[in-house]
PDB file of the backbone (N, CA, C, O) and the ligand in Angstrom, with CONECT records:
HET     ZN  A 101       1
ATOM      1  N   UNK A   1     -50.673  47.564 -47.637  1.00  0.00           N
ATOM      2  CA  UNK A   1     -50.027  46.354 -47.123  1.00  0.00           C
ATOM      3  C   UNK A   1     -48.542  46.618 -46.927  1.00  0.00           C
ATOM      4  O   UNK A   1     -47.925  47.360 -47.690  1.00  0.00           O
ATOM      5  N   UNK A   2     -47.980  46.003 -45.898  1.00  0.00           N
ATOM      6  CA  UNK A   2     -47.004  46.240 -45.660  1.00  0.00           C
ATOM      7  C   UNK A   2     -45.708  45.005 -46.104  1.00  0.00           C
ATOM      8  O   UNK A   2     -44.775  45.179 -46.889  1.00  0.00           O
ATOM      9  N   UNK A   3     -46.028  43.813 -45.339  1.00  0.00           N
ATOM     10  CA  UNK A   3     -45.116  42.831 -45.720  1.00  0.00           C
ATOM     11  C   UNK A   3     -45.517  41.978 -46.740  1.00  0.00           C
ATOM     12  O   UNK A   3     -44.754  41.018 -46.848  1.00  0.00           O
ATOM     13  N   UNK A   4     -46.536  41.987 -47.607  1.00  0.00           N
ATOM     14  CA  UNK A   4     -46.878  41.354 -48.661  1.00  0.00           C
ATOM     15  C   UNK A   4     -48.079  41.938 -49.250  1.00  0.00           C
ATOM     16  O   UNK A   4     -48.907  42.650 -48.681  1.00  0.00           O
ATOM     17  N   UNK A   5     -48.063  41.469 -50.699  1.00  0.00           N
ATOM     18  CA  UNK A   5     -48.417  42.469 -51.738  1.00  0.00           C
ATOM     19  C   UNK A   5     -50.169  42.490 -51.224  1.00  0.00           C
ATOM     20  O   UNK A   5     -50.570  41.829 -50.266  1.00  0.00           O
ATOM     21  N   UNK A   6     -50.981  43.300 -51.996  1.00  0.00           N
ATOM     22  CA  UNK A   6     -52.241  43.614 -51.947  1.00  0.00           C
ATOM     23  C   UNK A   6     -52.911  42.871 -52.512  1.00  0.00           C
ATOM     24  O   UNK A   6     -52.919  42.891 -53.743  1.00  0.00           O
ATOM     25  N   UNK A   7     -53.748  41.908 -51.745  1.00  0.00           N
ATOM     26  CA  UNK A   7     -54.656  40.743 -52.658  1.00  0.00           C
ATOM     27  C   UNK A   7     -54.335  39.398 -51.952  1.00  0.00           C
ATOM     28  O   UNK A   7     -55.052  38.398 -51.997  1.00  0.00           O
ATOM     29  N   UNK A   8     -52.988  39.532 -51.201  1.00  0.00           N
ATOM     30  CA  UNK A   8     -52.566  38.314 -50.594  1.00  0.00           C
ATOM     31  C   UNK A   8     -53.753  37.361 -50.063  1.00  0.00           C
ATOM     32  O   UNK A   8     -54.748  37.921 -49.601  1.00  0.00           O
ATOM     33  N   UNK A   9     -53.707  35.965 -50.103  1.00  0.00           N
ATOM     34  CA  UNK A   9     -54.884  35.619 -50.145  1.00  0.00           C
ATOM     35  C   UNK A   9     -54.141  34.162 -49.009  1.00  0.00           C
ATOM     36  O   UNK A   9     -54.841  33.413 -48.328  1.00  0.00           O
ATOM     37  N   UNK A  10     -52.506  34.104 -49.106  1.00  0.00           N
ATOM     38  CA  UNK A  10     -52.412  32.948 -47.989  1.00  0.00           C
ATOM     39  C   UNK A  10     -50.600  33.455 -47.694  1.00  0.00           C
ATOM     40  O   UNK A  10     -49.664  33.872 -48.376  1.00  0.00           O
ATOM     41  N   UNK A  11     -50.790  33.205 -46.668  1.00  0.00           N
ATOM     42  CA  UNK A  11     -49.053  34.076 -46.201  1.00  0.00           C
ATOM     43  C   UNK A  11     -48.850  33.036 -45.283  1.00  0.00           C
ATOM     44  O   UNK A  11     -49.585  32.051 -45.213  1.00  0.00           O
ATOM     45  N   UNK A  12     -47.433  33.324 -44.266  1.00  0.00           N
ATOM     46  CA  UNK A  12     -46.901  32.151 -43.482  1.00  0.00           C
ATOM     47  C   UNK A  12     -46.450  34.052 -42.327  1.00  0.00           C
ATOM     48  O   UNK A  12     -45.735  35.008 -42.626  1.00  0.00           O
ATOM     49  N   UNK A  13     -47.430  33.723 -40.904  1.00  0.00           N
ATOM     50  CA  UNK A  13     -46.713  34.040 -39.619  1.00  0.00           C
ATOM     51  C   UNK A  13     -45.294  33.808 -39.412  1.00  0.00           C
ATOM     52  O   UNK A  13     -45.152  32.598 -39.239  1.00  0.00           O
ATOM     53  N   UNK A  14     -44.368  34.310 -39.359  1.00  0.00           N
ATOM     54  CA  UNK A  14     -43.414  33.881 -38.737  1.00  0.00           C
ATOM     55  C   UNK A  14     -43.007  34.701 -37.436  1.00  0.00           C
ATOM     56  O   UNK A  14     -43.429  35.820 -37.144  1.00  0.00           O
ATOM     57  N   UNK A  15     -41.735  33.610 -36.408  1.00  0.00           N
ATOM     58  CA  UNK A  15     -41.682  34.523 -35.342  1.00  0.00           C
ATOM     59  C   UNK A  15     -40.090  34.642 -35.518  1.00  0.00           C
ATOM     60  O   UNK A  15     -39.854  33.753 -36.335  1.00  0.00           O
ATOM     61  N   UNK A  16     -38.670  35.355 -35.145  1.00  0.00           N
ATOM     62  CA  UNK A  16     -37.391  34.925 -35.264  1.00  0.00           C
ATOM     63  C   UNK A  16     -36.826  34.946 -34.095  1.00  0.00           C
ATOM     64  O   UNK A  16     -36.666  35.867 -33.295  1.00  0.00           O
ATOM     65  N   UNK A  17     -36.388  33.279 -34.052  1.00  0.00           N
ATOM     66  CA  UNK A  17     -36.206  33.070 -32.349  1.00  0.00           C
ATOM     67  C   UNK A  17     -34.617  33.646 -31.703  1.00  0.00           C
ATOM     68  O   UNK A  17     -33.988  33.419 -30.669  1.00  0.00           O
ATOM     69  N   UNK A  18     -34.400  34.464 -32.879  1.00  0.00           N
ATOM     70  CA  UNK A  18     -33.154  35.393 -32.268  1.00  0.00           C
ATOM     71  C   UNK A  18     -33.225  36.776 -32.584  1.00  0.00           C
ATOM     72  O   UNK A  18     -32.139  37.350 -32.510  1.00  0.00           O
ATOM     73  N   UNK A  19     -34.171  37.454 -32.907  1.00  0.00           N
ATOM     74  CA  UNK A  19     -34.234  38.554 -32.670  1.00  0.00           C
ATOM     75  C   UNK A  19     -36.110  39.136 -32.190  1.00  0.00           C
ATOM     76  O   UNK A  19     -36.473  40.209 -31.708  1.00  0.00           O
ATOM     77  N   UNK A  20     -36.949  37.880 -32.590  1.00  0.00           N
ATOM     78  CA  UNK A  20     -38.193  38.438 -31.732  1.00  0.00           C
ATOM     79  C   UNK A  20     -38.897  38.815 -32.732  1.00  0.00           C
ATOM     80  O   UNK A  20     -40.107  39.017 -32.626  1.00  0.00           O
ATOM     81  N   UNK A  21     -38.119  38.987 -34.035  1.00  0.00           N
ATOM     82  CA  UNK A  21     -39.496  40.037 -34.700  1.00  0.00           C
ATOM     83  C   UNK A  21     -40.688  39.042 -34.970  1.00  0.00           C
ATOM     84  O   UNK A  21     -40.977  37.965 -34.449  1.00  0.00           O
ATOM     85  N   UNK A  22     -41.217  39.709 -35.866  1.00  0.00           N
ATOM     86  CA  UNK A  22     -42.924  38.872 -35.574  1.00  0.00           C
ATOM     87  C   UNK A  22     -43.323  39.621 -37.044  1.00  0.00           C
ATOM     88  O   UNK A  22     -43.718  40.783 -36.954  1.00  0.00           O
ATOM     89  N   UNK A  23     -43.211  38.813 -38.830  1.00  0.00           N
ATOM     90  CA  UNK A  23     -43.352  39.217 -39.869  1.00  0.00           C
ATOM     91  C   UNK A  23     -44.185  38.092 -40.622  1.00  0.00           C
ATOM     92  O   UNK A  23     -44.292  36.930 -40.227  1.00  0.00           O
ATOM     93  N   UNK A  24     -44.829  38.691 -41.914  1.00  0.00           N
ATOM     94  CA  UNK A  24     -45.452  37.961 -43.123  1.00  0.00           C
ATOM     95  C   UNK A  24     -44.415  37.422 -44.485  1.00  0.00           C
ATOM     96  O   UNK A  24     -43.441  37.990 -44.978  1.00  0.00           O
ATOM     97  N   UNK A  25     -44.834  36.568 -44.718  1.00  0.00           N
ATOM     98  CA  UNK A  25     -44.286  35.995 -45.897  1.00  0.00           C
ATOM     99  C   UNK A  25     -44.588  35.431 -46.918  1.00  0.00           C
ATOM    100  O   UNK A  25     -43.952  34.379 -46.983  1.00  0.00           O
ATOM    101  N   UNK A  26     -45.477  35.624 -48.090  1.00  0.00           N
ATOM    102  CA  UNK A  26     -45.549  34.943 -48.937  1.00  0.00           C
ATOM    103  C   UNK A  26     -45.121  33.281 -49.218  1.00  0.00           C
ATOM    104  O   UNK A  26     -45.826  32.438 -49.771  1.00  0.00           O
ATOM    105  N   UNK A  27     -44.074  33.146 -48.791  1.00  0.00           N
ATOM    106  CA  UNK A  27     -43.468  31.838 -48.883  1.00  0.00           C
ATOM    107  C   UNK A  27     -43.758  31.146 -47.461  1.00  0.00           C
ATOM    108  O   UNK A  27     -43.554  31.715 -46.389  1.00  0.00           O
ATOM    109  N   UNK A  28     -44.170  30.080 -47.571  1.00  0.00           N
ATOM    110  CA  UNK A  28     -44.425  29.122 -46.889  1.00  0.00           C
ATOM    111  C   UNK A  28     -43.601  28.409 -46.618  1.00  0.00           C
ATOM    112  O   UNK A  28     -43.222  27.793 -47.615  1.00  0.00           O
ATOM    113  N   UNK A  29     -42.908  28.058 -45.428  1.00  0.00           N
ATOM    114  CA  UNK A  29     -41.863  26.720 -44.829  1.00  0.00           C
ATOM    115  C   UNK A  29     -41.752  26.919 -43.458  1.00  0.00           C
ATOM    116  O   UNK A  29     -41.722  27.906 -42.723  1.00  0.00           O
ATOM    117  N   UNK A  30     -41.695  25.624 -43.302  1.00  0.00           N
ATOM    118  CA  UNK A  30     -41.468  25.341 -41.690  1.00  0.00           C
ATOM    119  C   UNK A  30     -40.142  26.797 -41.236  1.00  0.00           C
ATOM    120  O   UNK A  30     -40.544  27.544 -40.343  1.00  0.00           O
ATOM    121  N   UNK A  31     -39.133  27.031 -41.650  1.00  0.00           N
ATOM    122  CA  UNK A  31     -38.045  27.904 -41.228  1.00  0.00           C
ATOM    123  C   UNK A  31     -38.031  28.798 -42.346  1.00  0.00           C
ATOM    124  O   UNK A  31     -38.446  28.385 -43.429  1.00  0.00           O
ATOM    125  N   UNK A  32     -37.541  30.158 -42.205  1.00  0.00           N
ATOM    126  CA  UNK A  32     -36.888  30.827 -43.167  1.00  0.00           C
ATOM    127  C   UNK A  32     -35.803  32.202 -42.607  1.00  0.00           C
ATOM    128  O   UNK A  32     -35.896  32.929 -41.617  1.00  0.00           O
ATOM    129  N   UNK A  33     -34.996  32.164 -43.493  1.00  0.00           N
ATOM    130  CA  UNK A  33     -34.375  33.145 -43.297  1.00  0.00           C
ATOM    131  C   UNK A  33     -34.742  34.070 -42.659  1.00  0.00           C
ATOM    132  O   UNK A  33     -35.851  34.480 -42.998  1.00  0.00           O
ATOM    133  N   UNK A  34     -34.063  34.825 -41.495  1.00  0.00           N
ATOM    134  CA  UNK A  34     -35.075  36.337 -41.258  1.00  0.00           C
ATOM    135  C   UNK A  34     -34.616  37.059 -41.826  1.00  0.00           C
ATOM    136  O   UNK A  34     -33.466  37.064 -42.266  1.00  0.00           O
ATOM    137  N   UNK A  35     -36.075  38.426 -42.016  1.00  0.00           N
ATOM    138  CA  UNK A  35     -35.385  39.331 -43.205  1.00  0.00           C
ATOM    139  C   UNK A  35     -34.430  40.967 -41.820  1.00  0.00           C
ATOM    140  O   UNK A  35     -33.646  41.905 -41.970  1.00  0.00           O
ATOM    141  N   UNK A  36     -35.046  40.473 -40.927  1.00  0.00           N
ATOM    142  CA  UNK A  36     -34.222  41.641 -39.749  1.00  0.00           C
ATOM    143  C   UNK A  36     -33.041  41.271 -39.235  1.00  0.00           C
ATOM    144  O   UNK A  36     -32.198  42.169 -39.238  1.00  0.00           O
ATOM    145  N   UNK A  37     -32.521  39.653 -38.546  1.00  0.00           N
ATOM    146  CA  UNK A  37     -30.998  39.668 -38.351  1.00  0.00           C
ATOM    147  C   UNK A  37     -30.903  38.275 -39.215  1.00  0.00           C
ATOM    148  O   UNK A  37     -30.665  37.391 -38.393  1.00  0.00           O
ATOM    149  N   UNK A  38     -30.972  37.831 -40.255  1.00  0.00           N
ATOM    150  CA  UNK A  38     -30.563  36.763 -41.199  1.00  0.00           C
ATOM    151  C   UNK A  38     -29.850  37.517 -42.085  1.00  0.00           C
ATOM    152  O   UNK A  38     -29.944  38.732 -42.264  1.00  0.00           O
ATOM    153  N   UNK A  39     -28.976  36.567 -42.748  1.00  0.00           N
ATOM    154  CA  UNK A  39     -28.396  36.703 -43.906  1.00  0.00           C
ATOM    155  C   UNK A  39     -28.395  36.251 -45.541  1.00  0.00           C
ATOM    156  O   UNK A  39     -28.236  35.058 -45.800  1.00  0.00           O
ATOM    157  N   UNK A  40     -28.503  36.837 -46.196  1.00  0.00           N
ATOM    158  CA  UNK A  40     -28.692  36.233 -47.396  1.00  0.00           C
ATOM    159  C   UNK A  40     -27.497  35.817 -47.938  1.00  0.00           C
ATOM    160  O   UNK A  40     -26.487  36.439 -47.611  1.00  0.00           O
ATOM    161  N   UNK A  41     -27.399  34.794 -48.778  1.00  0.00           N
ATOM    162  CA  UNK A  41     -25.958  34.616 -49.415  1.00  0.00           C
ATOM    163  C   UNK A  41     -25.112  35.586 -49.787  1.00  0.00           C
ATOM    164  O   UNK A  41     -25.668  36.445 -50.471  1.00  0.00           O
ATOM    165  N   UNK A  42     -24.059  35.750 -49.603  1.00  0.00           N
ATOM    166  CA  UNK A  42     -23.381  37.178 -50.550  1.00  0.00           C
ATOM    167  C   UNK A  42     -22.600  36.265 -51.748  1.00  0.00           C
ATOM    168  O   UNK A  42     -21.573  35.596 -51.638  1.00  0.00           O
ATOM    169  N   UNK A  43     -23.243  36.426 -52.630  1.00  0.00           N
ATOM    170  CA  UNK A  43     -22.736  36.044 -54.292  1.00  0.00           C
ATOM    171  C   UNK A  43     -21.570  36.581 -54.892  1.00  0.00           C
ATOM    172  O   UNK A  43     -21.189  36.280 -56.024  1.00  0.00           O
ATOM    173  N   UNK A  44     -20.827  37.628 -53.892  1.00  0.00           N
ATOM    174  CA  UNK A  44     -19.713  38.309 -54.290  1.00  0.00           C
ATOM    175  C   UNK A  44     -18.494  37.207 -53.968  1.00  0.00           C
ATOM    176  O   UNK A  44     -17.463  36.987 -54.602  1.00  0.00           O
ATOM    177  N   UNK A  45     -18.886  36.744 -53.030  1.00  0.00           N
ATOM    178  CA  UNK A  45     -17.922  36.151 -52.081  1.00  0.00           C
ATOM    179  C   UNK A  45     -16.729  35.387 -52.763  1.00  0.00           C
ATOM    180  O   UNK A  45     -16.976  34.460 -53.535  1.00  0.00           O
ATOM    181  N   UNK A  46     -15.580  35.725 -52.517  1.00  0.00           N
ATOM    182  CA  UNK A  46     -14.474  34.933 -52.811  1.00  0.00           C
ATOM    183  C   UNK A  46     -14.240  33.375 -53.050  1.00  0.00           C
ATOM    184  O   UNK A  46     -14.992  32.703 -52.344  1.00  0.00           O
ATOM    185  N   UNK A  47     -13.580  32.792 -53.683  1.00  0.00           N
ATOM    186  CA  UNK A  47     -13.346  31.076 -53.473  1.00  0.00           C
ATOM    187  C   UNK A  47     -12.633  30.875 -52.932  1.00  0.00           C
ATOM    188  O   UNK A  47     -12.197  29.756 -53.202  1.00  0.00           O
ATOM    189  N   UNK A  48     -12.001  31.460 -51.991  1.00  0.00           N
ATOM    190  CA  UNK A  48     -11.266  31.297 -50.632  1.00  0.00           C
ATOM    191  C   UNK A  48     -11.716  31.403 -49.496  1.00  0.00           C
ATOM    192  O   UNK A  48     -11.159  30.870 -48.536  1.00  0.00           O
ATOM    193  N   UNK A  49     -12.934  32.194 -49.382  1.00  0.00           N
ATOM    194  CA  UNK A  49     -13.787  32.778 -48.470  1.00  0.00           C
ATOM    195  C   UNK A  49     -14.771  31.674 -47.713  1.00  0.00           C
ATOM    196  O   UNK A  49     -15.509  31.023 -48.453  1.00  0.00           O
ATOM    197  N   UNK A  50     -14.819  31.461 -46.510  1.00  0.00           N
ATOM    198  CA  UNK A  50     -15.445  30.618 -46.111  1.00  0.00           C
ATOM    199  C   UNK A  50     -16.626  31.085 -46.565  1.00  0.00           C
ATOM    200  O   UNK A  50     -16.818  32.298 -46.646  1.00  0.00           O
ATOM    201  N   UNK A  51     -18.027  29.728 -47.092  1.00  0.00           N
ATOM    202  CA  UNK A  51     -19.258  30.367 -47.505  1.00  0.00           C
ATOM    203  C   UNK A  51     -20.081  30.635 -46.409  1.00  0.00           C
ATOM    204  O   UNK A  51     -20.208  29.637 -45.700  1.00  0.00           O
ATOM    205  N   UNK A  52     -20.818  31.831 -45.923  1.00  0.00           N
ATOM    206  CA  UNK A  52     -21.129  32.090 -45.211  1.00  0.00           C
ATOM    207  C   UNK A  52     -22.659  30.834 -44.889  1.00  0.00           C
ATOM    208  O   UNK A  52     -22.988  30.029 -45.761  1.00  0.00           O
ATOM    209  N   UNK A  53     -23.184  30.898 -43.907  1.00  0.00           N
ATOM    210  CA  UNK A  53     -24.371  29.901 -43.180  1.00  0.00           C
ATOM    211  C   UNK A  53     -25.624  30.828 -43.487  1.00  0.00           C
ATOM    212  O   UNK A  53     -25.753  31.975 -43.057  1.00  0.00           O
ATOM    213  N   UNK A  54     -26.484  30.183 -44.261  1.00  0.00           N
ATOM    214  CA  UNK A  54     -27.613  31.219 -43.447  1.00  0.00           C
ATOM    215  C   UNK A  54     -28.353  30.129 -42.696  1.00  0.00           C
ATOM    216  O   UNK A  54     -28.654  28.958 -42.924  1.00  0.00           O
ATOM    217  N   UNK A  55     -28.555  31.158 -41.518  1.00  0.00           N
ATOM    218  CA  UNK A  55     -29.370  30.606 -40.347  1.00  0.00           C
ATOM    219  C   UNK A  55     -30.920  30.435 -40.574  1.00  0.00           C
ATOM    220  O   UNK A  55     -31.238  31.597 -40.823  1.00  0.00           O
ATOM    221  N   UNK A  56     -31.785  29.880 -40.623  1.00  0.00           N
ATOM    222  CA  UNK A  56     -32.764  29.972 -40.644  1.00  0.00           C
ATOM    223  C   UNK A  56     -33.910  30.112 -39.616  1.00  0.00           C
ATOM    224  O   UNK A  56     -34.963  29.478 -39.543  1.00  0.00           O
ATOM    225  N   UNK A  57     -33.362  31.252 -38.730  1.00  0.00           N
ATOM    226  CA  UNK A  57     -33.602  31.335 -37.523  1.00  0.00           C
ATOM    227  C   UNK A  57     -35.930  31.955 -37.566  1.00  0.00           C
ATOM    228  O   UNK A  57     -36.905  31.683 -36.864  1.00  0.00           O
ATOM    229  N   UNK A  58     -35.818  32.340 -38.125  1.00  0.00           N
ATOM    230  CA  UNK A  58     -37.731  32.854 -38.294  1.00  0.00           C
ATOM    231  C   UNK A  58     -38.200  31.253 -38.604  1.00  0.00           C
ATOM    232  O   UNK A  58     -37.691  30.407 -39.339  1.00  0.00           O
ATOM    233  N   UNK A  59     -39.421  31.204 -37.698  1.00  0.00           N
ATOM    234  CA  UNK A  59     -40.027  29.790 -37.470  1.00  0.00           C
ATOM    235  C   UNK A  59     -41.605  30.229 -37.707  1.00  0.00           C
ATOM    236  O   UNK A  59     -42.338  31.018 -37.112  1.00  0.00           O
ATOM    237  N   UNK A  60     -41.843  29.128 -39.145  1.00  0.00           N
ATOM    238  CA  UNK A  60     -43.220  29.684 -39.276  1.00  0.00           C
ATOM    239  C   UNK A  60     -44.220  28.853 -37.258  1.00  0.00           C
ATOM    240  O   UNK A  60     -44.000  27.863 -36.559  1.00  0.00           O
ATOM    241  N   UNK A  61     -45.614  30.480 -37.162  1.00  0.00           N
ATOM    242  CA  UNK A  61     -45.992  30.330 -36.413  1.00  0.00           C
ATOM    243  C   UNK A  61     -47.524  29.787 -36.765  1.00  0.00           C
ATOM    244  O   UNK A  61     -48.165  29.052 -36.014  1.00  0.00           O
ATOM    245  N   UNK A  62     -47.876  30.164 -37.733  1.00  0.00           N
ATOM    246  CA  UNK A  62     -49.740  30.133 -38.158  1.00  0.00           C
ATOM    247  C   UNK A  62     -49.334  30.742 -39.487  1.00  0.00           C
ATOM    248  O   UNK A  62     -48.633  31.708 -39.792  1.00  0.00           O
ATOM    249  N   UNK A  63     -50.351  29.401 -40.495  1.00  0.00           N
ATOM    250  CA  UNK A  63     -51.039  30.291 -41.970  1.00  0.00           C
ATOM    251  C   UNK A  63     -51.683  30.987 -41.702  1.00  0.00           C
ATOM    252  O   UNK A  63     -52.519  30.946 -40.799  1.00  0.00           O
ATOM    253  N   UNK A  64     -51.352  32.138 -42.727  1.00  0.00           N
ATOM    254  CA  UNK A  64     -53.035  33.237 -42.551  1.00  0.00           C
ATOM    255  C   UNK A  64     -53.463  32.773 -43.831  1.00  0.00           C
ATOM    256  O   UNK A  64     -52.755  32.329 -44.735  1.00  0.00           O
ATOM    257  N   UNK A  65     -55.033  32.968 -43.801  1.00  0.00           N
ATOM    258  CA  UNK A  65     -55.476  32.403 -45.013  1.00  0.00           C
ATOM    259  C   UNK A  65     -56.695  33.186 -45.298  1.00  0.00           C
ATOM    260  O   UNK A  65     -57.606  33.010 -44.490  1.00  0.00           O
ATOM    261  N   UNK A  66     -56.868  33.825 -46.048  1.00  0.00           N
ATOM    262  CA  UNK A  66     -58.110  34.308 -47.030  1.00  0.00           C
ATOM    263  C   UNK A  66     -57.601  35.664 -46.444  1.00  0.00           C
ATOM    264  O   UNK A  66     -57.251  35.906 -45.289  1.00  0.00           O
ATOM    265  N   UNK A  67     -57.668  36.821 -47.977  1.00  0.00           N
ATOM    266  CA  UNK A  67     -57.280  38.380 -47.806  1.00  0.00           C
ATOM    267  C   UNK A  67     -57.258  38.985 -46.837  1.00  0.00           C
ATOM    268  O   UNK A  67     -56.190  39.478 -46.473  1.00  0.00           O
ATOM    269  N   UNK A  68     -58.671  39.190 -45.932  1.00  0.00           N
ATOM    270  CA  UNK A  68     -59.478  39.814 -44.865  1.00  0.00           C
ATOM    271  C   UNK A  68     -58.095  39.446 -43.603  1.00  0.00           C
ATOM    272  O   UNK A  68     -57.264  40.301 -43.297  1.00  0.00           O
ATOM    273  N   UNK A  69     -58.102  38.538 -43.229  1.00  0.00           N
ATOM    274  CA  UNK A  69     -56.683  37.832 -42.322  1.00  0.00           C
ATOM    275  C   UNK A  69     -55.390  38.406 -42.487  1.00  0.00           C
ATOM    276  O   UNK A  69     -54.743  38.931 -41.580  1.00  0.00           O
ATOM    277  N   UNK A  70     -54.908  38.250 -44.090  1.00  0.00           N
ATOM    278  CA  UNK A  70     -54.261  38.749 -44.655  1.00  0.00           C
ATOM    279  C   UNK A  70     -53.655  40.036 -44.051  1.00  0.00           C
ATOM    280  O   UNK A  70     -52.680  40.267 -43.335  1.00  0.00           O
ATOM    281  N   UNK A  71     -54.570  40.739 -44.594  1.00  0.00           N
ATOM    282  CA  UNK A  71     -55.015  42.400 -44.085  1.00  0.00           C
ATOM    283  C   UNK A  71     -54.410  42.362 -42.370  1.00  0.00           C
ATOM    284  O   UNK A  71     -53.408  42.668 -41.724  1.00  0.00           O
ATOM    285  N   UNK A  72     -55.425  41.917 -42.232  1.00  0.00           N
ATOM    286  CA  UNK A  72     -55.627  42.406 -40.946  1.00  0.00           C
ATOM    287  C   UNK A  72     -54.262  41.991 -40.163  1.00  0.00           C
ATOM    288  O   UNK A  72     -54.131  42.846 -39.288  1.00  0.00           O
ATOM    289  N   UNK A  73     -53.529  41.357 -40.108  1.00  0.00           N
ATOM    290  CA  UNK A  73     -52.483  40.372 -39.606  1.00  0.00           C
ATOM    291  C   UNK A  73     -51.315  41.194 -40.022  1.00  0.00           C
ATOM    292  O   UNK A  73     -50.451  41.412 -39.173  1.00  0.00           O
ATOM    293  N   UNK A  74     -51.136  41.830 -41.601  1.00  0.00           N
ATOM    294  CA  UNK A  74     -49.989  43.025 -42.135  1.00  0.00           C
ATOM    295  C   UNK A  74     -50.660  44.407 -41.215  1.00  0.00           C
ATOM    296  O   UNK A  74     -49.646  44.929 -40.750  1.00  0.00           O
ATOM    297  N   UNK A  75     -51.550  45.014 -40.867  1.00  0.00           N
ATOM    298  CA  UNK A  75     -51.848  46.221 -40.287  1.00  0.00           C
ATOM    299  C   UNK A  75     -51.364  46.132 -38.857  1.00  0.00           C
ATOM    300  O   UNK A  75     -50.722  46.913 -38.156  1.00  0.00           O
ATOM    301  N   UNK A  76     -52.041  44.541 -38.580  1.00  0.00           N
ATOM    302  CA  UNK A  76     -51.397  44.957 -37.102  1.00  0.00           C
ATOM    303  C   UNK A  76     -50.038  44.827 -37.133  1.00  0.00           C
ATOM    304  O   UNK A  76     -49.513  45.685 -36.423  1.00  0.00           O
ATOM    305  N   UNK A  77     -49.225  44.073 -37.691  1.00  0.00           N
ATOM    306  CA  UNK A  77     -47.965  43.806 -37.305  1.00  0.00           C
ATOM    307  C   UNK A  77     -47.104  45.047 -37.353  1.00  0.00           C
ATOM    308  O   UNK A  77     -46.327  45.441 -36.484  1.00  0.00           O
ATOM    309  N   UNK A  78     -47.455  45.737 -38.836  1.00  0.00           N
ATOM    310  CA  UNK A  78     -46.971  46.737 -38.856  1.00  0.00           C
ATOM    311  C   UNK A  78     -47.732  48.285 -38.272  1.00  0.00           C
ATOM    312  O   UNK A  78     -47.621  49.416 -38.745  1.00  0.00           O
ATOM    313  N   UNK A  79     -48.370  47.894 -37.299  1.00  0.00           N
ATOM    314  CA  UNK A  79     -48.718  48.895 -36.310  1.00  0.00           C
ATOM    315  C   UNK A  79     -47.374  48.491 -34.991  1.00  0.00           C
ATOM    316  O   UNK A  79     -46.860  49.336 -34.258  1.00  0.00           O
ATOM    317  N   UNK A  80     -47.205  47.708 -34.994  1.00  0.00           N
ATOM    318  CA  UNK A  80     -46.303  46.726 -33.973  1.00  0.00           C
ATOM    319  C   UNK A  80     -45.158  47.776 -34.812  1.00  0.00           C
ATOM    320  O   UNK A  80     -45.070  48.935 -34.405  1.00  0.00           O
ATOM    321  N   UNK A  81     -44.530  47.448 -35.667  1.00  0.00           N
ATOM    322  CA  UNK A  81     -43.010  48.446 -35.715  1.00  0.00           C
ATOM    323  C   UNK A  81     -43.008  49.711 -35.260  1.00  0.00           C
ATOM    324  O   UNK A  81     -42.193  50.176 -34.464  1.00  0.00           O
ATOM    325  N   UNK A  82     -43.994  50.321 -35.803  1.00  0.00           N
ATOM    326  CA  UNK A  82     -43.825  51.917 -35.824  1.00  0.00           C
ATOM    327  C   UNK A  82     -44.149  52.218 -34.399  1.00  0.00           C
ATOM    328  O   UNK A  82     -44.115  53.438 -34.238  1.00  0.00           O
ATOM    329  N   UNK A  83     -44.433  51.620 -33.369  1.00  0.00           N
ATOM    330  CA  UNK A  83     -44.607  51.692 -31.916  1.00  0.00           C
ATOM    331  C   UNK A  83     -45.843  51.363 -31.631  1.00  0.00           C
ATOM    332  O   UNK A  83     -46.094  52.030 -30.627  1.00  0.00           O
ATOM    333  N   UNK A  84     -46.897  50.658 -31.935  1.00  0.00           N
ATOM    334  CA  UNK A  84     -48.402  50.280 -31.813  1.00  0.00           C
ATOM    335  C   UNK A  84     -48.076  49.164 -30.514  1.00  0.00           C
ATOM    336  O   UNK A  84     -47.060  48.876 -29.882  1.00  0.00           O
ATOM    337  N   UNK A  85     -49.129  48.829 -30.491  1.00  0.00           N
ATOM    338  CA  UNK A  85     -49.367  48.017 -29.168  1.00  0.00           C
ATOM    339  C   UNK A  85     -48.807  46.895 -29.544  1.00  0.00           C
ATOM    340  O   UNK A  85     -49.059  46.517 -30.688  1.00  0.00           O
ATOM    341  N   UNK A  86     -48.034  46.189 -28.814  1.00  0.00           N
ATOM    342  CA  UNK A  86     -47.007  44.494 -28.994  1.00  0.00           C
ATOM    343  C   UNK A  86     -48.078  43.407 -28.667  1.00  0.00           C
ATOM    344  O   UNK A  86     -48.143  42.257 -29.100  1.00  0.00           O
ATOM    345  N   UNK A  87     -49.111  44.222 -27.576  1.00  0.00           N
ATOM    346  CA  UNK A  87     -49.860  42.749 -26.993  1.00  0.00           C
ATOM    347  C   UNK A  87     -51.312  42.584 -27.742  1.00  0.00           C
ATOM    348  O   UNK A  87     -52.424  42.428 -27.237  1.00  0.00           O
ATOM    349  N   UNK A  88     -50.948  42.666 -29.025  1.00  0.00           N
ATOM    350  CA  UNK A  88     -52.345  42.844 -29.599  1.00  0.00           C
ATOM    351  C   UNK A  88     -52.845  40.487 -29.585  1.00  0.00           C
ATOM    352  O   UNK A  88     -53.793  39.858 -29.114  1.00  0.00           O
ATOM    353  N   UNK A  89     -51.848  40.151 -30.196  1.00  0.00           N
ATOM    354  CA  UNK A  89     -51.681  38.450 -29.937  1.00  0.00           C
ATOM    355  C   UNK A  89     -51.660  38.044 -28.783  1.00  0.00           C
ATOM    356  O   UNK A  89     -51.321  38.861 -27.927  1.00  0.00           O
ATOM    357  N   UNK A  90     -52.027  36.585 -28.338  1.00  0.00           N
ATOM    358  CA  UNK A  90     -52.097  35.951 -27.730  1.00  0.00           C
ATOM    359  C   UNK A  90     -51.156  34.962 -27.802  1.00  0.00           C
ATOM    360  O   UNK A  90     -51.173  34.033 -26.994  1.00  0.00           O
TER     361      UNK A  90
HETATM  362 ZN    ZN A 101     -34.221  37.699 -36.623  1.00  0.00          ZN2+
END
């Protein structure tokens, strides 16, 4: 498995409507951070420092639900990075 652990049994599609990628998530919500051009808080940050925004630009697309889905949904996607076919979805 690639974007979530082995056994996963319900994940959240997401798509990120500013950079395109197309990932799994354990966590479930309408929006989330993306993990390719989002930002996470930086906790270092100064008290002078404007606090940075995170965007919550990745928009869940479809639950996957039961392992088999699971599976199958982390293989293809991550056949999709390493150069696999993009038009495997509809
Ligand atoms: Zn992104």
């Amino acid at each position: 498995m690639y974007f979530v652990p082995d056994g996963t049994e319900r994940c959240g599609f997401y798509e990120c409507a500013d950079c395109d990628n197309r990932f799994l998530d354990t966590r479930i919500a309408p929006t989330l951070v993306c993990p390719y051009c989002g930002k996470e808080v930086d906790m270092e940050i100064g008290p002078d420092e404007e606090m940075p925004v995170q965007r919550e630009s990745a928009k869940l697309i479809e639950m996957i639900e039961g392992t088999e889905n699971v599976e199958k949904y982390d293989t293809l996607l991550s056949l999709a990075i390493t150069g696999g076919d993009f038009n495997w979805i509809d």
